[in-house]
C-alpha positions in Angstrom: 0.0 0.0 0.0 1.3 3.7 -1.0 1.3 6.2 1.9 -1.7 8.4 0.1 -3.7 5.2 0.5 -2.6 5.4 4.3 -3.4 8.9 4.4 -6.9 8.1 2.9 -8.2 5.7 5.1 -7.0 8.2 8.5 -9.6 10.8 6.8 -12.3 8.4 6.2 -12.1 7.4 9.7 -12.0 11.0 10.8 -14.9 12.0 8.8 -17.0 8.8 9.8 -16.2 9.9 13.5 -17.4 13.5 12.8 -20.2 11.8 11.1 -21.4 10.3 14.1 -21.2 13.4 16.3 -23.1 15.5 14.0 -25.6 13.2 13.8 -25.7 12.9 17.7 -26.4 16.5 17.9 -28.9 16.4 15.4 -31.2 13.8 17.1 -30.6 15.8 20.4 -32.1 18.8 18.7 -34.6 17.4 17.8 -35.6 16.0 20.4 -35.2 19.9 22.0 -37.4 21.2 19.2 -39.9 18.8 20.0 -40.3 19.9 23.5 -39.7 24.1 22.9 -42.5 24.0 20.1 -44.8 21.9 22.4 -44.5 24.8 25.2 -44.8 27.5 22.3 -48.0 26.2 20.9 -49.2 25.7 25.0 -48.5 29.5 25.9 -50.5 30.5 23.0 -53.8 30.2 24.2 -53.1 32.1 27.5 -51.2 34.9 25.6 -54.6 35.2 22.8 -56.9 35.6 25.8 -55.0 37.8 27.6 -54.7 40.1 24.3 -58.8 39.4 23.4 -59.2 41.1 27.4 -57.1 44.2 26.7 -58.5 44.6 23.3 -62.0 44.8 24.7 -61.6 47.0 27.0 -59.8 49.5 24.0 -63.1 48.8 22.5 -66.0 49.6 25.3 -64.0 52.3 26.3 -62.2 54.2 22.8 -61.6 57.8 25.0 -59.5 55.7 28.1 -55.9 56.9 28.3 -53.1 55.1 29.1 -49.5 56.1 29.9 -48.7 52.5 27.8 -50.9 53.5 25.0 -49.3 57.0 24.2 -47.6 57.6 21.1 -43.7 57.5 21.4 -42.1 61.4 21.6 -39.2 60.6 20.5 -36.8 58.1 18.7 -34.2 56.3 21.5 -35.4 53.4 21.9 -34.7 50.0 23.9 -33.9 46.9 22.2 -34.2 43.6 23.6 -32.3 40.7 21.8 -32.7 37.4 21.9 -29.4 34.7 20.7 -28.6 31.5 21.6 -25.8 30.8 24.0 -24.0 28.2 21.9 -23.0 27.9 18.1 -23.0 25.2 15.4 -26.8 26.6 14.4 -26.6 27.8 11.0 -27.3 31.4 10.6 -29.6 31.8 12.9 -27.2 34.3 15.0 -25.8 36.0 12.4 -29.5 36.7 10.7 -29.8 38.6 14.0 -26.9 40.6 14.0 -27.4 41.7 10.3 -31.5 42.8 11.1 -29.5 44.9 14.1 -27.4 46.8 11.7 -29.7 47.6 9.2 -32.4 48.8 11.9 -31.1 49.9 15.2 -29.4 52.8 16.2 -25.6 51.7 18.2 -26.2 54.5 20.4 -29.4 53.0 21.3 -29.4 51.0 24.5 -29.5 47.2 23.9 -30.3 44.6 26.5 -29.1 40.7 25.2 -30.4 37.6 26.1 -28.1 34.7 24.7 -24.0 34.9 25.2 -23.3 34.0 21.5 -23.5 37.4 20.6 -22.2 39.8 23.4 -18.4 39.9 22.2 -19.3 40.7 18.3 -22.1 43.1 19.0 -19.6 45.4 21.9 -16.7 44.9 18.8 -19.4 47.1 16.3 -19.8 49.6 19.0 -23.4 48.5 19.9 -24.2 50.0 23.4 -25.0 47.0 25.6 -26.3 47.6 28.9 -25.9 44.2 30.7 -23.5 44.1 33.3 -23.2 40.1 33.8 -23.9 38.0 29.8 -27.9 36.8 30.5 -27.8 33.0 29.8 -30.6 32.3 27.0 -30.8 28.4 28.1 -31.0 29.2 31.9 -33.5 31.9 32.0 -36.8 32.1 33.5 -40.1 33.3 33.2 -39.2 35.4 36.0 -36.1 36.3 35.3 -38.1 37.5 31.7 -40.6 39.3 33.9 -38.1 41.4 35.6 -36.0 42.3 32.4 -39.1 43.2 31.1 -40.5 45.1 34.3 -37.0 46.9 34.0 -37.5 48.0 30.5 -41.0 49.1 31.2 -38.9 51.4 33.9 -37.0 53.0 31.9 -39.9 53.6 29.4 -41.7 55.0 31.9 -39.0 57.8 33.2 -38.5 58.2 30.3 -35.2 57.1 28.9 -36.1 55.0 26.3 -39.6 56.3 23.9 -39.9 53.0 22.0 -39.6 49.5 23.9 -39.3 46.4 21.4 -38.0 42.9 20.9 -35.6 41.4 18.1 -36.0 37.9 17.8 -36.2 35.2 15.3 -39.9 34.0 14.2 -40.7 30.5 14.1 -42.2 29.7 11.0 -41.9 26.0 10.4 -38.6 23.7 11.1 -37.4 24.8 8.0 -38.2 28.5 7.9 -36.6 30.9 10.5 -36.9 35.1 10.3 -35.2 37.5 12.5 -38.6 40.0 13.2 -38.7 42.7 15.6 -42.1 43.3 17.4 -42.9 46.1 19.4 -43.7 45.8 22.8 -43.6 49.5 24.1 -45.8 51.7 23.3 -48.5 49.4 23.2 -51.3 49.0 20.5 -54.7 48.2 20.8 -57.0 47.0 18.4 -60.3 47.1 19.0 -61.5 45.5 15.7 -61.4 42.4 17.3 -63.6 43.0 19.7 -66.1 44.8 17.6 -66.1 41.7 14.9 -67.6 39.5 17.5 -69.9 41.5 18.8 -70.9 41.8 15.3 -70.5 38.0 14.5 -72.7 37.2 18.2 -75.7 39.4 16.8 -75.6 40.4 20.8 -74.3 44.0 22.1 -72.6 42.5 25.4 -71.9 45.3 28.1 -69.2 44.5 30.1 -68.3 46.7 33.4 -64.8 47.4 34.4 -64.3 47.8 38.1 -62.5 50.0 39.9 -62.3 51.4 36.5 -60.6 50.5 32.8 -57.7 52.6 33.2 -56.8 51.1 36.3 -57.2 47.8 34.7 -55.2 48.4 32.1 -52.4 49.9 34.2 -52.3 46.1 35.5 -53.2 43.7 32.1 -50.7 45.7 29.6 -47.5 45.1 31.7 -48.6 41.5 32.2 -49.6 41.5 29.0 -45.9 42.5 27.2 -44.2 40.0 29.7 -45.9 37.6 28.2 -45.5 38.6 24.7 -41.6 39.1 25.9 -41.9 35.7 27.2 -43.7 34.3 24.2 -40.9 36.1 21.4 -38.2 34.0 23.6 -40.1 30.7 23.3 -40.4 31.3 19.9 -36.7 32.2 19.6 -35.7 28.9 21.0 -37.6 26.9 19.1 -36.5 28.5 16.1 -32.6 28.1 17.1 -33.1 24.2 17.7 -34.7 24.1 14.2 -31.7 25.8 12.8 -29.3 23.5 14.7 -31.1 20.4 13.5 -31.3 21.6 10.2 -27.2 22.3 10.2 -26.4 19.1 11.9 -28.1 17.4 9.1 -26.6 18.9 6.8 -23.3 18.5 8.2 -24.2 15.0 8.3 -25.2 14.7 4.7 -21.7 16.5 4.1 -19.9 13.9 5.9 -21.8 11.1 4.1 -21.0 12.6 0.7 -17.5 13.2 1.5 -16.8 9.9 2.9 -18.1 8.2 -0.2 -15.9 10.5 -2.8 -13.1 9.4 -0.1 -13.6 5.8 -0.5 -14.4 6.1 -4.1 -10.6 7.5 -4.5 -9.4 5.2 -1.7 -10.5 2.2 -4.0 -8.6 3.6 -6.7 -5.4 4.5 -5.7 -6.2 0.6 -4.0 -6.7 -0.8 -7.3 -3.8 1.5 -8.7 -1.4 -0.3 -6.0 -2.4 -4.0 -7.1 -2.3 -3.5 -10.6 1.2 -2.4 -10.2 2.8 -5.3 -8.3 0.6 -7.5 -10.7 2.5 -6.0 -13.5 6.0 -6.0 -11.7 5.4 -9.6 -10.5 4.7 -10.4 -14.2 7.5 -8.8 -15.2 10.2 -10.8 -13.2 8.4 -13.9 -14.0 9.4 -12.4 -17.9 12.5 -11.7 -17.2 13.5 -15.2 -15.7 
């Protein structure tokens, strides 16, 4: 045997045992997407009736103001990103970073939730406001609730106008957008409400005590944390699909490319026997 052939069979074997890694990590997100989409899709019903409540009471009372509802006076605004903690996921950190330089501001004040991203984002002068990296796998709904309860703070005194959230939509395993969705101020859409009034053929008074302002002073915070909440559920799921995705590729990769290795392996194999064939035949000549 020639010492390319040697050389040829240590890459096959490296591949194969790359092979089986990738393929390791693919089952285990899997597995993780499985269980992320599950609690997505199980949050959704609380989120839609919490939203159907606020939206009602935009509708039975259209003249209620709301220091949450109030149009934005000016343009700094809070950003709150969501990344995974960990690579080896395709794009789906680097979608991120590019929707943050085309739409926000550097000067702007960013809060990040994931640990893949905090040393590239401080490189292109992003202003990041954590003091400790927020771990996106560890985190909690309350841990979410106070992040959130603190930007609601700072949209309240008044040092951010706008309060929104840059995360990656979950669209179907195969489909992943970065999307930003606005959390502060709030919006209210009372067409809902009005639609199934309409579809009921009833006019249903409903009463709102102490009174609707002071209700909503309680439901939109609640309301955003879960929407917060909700983005970062979404996020996750979204980030496993994209790791499956490249660890099956990767594993496709390494099937293709151990093939075309054995392919030329066989070769140079063949190559090698021909040639003591023909010397052998040759001596036997010459004698």
């Amino acid at each position: 045997m020639s010492q390319s052939s040697q050389a040829l069979r240590t890459r096959i074997k490296s591949v194969n045992s790359t092979k089986k890694i990738t393929k390791a990590m693919e089952m285990i997100a899997n597995a993780k997407l499985v269980r992320s989409r599950n609690k997505m899709e199980a949050n959704r019903e609380y989120a839609q009736r919490l939203q159907d409540t606020v939206d009602e009471i935009a509708y039975y009372n259209p003249d209620v103001e709301n220091k949450f509802v109030q149009k934005a006076k000016g343009e700094k605004t809070l950003t709150i990103i969501f990344c995974s903690d960990l690579g080896l996921c395709g794009g789906y950190n680097q979608n991120i970073v590019k929707l943050a330089r085309e739409k926000l501001n550097r000067e702007d004040p960013i809060i990040l939730v994931g640990t893949a991203l905090t040393r590239q984002l401080r490189e292109e002068g992003f202003n990041l406001v954590n003091k400790e990296p927020e771990s996106s796998d560890r985190i909690t709904f309350l841990r979410m609730k106070d992040i959130v309860k603190n930007a609601t703070w700072m949209f309240e005194t008044g040092q951010a106008d706008r309060v929104q959230i840059l995360y990656t939509r979950f669209v179907n395993t195969m489909t992943f957008q970065p999307a930003i969705d606005m959390l502060l101020p709030c919006t209210l859409d009372a067409t809902k409400a009005a639609e199934k009034n309409t579809d009921s053929g009833e006019k249903i008074e409903t009463l709102f005590e102490p009174s609707a302002e002071a209700i909503l002073d309680y439901l939109i915070p609640m309301m955003i944390q879960d929407v917060a909440y909700a983005d970062w559920m979404e996020s996750t799921t979204a980030e496993q699909g994209s790791r499956r995705v490249a660890m099956k590729t990767a594993s496709d990769n390494a099937d293709e490319l151990s093939a075309d290795l054995m392919l030329e392996y066989n070769k140079v194999r063949q190559a090698s026997i021909t040639q003591e064939i023909t010397e052998i035949v040759g001596g036997s000549a010459a004698v």
